[in-house]
MMTF fields as JSON, N, C-alpha, C and O atoms, coordinates in Angstrom:
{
  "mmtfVersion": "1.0.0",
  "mmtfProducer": "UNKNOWN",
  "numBonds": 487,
  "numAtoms": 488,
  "numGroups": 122,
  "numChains": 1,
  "numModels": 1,
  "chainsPerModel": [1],
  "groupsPerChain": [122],
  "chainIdList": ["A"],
  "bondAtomList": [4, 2, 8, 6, 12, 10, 16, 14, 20, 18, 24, 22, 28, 26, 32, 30, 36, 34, 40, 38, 44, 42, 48, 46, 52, 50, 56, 54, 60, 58, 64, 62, 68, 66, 72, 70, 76, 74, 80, 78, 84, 82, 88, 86, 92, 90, 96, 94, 100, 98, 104, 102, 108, 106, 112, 110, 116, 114, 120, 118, 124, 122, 128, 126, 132, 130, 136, 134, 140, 138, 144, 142, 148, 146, 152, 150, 156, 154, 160, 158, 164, 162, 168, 166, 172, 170, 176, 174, 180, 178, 184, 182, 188, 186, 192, 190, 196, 194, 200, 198, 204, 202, 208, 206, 212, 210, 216, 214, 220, 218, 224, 222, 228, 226, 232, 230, 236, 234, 240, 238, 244, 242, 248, 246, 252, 250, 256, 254, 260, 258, 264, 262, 268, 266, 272, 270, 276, 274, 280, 278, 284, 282, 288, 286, 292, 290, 296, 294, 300, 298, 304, 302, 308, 306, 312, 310, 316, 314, 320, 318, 324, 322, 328, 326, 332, 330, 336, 334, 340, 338, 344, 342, 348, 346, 352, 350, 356, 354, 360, 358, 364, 362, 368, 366, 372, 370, 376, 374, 380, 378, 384, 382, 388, 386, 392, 390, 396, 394, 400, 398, 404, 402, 408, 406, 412, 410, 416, 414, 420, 418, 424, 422, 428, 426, 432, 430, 436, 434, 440, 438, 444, 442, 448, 446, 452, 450, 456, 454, 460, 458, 464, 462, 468, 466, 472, 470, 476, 474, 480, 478, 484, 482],
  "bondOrderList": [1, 1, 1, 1, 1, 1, 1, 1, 1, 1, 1, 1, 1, 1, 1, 1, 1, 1, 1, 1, 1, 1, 1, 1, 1, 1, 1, 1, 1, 1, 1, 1, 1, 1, 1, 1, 1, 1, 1, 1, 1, 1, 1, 1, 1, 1, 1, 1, 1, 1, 1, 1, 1, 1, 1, 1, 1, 1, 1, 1, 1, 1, 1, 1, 1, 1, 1, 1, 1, 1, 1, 1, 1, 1, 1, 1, 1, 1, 1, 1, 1, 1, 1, 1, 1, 1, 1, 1, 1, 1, 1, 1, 1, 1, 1, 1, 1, 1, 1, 1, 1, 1, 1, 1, 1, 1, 1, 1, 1, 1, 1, 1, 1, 1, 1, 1, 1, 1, 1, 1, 1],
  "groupList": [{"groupName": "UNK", "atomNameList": ["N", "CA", "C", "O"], "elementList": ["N", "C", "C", "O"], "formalChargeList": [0, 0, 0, 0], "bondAtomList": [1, 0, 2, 1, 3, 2], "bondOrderList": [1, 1, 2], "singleLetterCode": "X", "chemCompType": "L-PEPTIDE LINKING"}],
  "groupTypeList": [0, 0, 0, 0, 0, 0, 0, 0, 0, 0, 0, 0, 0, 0, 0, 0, 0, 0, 0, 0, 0, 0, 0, 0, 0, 0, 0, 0, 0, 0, 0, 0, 0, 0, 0, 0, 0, 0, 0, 0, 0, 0, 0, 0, 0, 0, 0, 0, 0, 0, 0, 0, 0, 0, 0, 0, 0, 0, 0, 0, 0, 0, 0, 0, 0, 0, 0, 0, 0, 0, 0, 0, 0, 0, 0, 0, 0, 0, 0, 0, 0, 0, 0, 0, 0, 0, 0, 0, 0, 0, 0, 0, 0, 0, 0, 0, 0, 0, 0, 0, 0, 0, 0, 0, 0, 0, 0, 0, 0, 0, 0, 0, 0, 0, 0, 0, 0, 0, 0, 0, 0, 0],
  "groupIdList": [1, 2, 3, 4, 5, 6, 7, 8, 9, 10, 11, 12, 13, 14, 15, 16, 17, 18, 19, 20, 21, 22, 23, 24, 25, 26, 27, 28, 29, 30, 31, 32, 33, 34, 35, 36, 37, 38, 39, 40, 41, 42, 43, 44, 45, 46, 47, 48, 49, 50, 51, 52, 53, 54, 55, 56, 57, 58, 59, 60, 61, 62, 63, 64, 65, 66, 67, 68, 69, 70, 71, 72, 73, 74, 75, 76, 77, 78, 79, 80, 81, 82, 83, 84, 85, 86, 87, 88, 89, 90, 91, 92, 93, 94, 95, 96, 97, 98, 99, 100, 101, 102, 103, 104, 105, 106, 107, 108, 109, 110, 111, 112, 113, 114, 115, 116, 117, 118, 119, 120, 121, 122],
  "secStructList": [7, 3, 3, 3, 7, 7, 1, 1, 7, 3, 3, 2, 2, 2, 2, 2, 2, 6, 6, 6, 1, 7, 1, 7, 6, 6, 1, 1, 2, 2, 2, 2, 6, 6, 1, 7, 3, 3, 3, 6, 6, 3, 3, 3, 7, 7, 1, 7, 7, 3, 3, 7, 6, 6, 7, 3, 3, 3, 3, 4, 4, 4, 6, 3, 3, 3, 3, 3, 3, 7, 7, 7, 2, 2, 2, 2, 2, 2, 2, 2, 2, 2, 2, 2, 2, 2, 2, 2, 2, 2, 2, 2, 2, 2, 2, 2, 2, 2, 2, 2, 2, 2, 2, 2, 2, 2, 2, 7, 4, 4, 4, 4, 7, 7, 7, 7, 7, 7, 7, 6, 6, 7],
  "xCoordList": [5.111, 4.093, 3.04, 3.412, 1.759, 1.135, 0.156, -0.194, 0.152, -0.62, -1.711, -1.689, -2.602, -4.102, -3.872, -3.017, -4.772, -4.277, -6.13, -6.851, -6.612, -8.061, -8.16, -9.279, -6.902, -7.251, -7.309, -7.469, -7.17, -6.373, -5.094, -4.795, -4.121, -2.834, -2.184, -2.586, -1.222, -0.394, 1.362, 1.863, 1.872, 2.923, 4.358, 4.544, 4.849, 6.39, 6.892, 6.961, 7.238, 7.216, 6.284, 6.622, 4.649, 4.092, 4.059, 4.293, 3.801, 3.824, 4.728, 4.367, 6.292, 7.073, 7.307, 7.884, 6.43, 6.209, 5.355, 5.402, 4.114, 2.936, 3.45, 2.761, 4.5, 4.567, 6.232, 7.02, 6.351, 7.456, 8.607, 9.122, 9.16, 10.408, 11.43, 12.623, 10.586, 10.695, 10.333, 9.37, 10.694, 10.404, 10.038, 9.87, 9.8, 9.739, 9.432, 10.026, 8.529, 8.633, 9.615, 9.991, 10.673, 11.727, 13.406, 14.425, 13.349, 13.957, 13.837, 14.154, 13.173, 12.876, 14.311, 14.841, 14.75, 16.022, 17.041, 17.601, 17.451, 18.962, 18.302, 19.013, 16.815, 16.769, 17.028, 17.768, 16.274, 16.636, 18.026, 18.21, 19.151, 20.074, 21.144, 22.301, 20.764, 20.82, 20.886, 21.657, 19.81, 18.901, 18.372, 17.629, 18.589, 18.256, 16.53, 16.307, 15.69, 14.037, 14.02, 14.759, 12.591, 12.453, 10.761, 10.0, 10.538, 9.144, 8.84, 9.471, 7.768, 7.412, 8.458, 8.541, 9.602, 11.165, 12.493, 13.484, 11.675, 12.376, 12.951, 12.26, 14.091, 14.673, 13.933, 13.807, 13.538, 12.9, 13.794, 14.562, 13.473, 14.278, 13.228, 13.504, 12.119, 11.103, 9.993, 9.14, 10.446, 10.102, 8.509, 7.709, 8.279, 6.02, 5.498, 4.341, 6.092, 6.262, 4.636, 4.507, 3.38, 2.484, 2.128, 1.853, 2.143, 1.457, 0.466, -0.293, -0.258, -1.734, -1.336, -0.24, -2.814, -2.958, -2.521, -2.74, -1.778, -1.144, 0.248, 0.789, 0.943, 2.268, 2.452, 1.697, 4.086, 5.079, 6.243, 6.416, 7.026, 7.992, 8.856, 8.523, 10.35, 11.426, 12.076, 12.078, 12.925, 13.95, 14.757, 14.56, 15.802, 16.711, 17.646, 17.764, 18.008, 18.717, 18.127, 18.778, 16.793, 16.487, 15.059, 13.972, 15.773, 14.733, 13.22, 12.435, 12.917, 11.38, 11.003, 11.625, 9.601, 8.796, 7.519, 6.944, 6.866, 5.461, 4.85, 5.27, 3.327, 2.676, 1.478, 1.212, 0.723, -0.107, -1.685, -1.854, -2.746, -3.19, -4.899, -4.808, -6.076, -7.598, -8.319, -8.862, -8.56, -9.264, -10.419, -10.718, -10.989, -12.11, -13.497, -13.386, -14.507, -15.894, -15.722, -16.117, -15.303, -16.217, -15.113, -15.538, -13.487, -12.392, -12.779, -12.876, -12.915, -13.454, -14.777, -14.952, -15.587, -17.028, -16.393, -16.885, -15.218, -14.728, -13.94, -13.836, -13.245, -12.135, -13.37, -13.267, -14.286, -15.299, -15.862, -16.044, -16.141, -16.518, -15.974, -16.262, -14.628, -13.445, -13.154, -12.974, -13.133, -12.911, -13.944, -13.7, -15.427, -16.459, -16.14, -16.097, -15.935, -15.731, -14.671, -14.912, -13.707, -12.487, -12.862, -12.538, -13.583, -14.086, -14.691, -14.393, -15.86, -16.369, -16.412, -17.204, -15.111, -14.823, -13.937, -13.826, -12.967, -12.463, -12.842, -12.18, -14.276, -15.358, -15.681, -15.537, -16.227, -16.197, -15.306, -15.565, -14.12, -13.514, -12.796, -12.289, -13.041, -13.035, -13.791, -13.432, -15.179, -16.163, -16.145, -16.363, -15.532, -15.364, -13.952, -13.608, -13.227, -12.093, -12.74, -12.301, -13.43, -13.898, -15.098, -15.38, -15.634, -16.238, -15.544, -15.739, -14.838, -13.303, -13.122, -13.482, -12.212, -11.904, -12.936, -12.79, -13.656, -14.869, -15.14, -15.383, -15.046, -15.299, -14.22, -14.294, -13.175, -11.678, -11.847, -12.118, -11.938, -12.089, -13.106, -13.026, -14.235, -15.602, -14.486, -14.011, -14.073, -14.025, -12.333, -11.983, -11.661, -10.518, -10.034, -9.419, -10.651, -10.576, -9.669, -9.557, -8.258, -6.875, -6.543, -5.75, -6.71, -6.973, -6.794, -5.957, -7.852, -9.171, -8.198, -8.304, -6.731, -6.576, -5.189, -4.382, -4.695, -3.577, -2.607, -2.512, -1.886, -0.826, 0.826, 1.346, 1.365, 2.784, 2.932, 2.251, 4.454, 4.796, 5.843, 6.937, 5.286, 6.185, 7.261, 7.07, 8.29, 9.433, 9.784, 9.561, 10.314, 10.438, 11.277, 12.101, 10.787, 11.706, 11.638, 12.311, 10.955, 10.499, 9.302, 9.08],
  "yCoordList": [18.025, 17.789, 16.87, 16.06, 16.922, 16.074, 15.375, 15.816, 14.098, 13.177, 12.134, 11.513, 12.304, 12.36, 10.93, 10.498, 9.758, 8.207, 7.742, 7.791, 7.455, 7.257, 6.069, 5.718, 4.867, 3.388, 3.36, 4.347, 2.259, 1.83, 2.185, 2.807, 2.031, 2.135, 1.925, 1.221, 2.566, 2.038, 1.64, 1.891, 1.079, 0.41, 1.977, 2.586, 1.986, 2.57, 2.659, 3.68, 1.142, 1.286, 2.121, 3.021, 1.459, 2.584, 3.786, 4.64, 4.062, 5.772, 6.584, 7.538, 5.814, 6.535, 6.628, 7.413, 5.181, 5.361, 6.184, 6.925, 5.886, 7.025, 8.809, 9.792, 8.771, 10.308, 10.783, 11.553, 9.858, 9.918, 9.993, 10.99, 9.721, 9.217, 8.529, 8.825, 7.129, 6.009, 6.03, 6.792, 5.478, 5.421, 4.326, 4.239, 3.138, 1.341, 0.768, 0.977, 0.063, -0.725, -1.042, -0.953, -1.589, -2.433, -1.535, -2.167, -0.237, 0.355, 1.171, 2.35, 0.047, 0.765, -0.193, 0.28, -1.154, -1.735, -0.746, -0.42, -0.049, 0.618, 1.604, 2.124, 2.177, 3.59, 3.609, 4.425, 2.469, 2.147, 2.176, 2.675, 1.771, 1.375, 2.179, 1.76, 3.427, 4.934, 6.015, 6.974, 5.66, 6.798, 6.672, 5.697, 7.619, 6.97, 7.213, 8.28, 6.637, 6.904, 6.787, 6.015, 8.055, 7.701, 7.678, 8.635, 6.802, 6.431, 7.038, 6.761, 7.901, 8.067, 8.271, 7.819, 9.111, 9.439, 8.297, 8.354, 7.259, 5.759, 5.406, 5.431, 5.143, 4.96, 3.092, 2.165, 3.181, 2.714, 1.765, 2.324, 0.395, 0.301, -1.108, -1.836, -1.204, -2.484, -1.512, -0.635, -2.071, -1.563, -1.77, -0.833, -2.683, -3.159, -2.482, -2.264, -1.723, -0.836, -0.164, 0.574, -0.553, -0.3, 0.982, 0.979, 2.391, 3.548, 3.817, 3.261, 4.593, 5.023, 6.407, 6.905, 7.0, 8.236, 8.734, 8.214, 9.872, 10.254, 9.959, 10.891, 9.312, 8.814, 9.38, 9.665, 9.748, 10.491, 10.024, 8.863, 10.301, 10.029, 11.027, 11.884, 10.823, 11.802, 11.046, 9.869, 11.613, 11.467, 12.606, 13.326, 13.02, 14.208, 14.085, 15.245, 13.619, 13.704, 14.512, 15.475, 14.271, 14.59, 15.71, 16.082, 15.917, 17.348, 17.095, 17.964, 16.129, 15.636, 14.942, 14.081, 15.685, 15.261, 15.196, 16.144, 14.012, 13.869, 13.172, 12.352, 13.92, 13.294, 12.7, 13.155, 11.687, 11.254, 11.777, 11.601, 12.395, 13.262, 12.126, 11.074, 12.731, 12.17, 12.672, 13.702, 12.486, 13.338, 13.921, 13.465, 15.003, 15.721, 14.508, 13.76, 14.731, 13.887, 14.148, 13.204, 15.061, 15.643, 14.741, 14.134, 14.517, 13.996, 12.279, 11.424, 12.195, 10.785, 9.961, 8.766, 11.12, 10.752, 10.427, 9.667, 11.259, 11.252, 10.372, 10.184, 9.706, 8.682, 7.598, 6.664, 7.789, 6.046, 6.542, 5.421, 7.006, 7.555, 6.956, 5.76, 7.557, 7.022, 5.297, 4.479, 4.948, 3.249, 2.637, 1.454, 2.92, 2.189, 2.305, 1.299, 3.412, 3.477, 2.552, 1.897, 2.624, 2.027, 0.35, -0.384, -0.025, -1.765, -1.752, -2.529, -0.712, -1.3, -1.3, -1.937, -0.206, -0.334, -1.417, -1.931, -2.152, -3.163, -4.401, -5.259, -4.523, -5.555, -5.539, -6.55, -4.283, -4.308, -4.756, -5.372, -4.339, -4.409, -6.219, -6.703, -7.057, -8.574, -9.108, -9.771, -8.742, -8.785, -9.502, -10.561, -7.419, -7.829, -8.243, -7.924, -8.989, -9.656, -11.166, -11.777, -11.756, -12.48, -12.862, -13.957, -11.662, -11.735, -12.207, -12.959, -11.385, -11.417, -12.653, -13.292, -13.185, -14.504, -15.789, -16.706, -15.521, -16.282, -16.345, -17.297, -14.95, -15.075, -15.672, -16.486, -15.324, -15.761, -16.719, -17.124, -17.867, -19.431, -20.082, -21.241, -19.049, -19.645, -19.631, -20.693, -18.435, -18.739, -19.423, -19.92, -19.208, -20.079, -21.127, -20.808, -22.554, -23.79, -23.854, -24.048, -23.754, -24.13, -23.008, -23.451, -21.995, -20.689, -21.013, -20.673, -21.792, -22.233, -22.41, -21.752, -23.761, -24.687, -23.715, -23.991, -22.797, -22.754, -23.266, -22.982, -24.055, -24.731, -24.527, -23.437, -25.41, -24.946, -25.505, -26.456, -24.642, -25.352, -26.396, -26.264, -27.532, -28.404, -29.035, -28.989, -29.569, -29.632, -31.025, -32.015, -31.09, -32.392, -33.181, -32.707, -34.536, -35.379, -35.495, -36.287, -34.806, -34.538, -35.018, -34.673],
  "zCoordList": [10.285, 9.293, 9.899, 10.747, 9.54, 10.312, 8.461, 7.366, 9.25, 8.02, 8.845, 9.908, 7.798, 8.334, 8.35, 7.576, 9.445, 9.371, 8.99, 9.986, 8.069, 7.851, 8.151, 8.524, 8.101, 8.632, 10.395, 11.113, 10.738, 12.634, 12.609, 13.629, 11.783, 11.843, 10.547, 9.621, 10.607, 8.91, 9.475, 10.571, 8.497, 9.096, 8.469, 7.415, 9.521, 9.35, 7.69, 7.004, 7.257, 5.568, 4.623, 3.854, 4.929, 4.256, 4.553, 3.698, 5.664, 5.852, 4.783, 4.094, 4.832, 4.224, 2.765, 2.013, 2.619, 0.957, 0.481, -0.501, 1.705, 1.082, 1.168, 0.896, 1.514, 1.775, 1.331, 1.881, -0.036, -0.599, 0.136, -0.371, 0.758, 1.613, 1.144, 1.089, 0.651, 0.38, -1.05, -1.136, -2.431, -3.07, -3.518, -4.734, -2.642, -2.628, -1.438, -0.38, -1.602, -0.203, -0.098, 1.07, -1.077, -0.985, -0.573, -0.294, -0.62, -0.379, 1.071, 1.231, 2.348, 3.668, 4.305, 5.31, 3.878, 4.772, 4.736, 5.783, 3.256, 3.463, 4.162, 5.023, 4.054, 4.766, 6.028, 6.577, 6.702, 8.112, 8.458, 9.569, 7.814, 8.288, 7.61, 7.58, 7.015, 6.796, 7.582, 7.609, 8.316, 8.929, 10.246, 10.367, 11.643, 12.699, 12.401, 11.829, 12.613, 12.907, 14.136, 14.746, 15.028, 16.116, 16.429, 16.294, 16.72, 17.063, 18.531, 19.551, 18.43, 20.093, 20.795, 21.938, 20.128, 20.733, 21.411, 22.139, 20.57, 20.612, 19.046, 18.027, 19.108, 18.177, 17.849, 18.649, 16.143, 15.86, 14.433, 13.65, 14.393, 13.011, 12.445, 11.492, 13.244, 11.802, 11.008, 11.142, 10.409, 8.754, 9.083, 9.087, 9.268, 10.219, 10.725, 10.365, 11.915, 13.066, 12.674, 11.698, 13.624, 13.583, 14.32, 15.52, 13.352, 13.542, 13.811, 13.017, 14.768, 15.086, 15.43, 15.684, 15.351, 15.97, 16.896, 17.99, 16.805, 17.834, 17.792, 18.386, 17.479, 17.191, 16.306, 15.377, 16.59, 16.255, 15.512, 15.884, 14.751, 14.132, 13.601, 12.783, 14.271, 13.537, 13.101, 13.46, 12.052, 11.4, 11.333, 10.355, 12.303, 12.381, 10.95, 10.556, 10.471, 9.264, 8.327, 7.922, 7.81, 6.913, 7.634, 7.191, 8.853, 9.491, 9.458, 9.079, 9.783, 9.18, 10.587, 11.208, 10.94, 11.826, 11.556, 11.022, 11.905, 11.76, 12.844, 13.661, 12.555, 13.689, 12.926, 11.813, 13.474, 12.691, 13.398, 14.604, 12.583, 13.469, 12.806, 12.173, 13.183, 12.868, 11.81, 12.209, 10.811, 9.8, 10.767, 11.871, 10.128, 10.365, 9.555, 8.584, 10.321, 10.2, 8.349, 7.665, 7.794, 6.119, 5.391, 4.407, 5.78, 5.291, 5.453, 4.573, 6.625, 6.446, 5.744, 5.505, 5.54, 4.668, 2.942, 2.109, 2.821, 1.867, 1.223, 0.011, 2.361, 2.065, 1.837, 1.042, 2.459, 2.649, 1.519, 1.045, 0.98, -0.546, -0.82, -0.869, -1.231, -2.761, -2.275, -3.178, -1.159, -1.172, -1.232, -1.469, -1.097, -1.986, -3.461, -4.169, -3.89, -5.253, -6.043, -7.057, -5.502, -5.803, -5.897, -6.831, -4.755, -4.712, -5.74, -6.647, -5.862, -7.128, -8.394, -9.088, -8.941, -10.283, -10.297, -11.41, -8.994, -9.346, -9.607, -10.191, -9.026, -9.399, -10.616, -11.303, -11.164, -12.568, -13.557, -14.591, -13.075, -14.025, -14.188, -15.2, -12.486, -12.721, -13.607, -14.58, -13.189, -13.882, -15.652, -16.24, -16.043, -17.334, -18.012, -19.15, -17.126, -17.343, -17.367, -18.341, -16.776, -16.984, -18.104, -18.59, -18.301, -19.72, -21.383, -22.338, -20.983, -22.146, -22.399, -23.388, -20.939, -21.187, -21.683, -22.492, -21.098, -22.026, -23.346, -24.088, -23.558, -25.444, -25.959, -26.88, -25.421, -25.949, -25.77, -26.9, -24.879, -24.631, -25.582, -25.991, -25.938, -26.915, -28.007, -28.409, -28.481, -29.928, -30.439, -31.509, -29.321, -29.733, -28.284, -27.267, -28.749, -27.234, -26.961, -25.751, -27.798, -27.22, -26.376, -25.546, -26.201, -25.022, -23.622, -22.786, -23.598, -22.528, -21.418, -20.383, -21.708, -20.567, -20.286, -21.174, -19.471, -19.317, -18.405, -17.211, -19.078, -18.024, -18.052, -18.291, -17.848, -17.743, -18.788, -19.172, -19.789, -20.856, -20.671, -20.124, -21.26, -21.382, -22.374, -23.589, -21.877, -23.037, -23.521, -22.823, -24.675, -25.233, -24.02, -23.238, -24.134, -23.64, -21.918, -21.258, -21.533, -20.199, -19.507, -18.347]
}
């Protein structure tokens, strides 16, 4: 299978989350120690394990080979599309999280200060 890498590199964990493997970041220790992985035909077991183009990865157990290959010029115009986009509805949407909280702080002051709760006698 080959999966397109649009960053410098992605790490071993994500790859396999992004491409359902993995259903958790947090579930890449038992896989590792499950499952032989082989990096670049090197048996591989950190979960970090920095992927780039061109690199390879099996997993004979579960019959699965991938290579990580270059988007085409139109795939990458595309990805830089959707991650401008993505920054800036999340700006927006700080934005108007911070609007919110404002009105909420105007119209009720005890709002305003949040701190830790404290207990009698303490």
């Amino acid at each position: 299978m080959e999966y397109k890498l649009f960053e410098e590199f992605i790490t071993l964990q994500a790859l396999l989350k992004d491409l359902g493997i993995i259903h958790s970041g947090g579930a890449i220790k038992s896989f590792l120690a499950d499952h032989l992985v082989y990096f670049n035909g090197e048996l591989e077991n950190r979960r970090g394990k920095k992927i780039r183009t061109g690199d390879t990865i099996d997993i004979p157990d579960l019959k699965t080979h991938i290579v990580l290959v270059q988007p085409n010029l139109e795939e990458l115009e595309e990805f830089q599309q959707d991650k401008i986009e993505k920054e800036h509805v999340a700006k927006l949407v700080k934005e108007m999280n911070k609007k919110v909280q404002k009105k909420t702080a105007e119209k009720n002051p005890s709002t305003k200060a949040k701190s830790a709760p404290r207990f009698p006698g303490r």
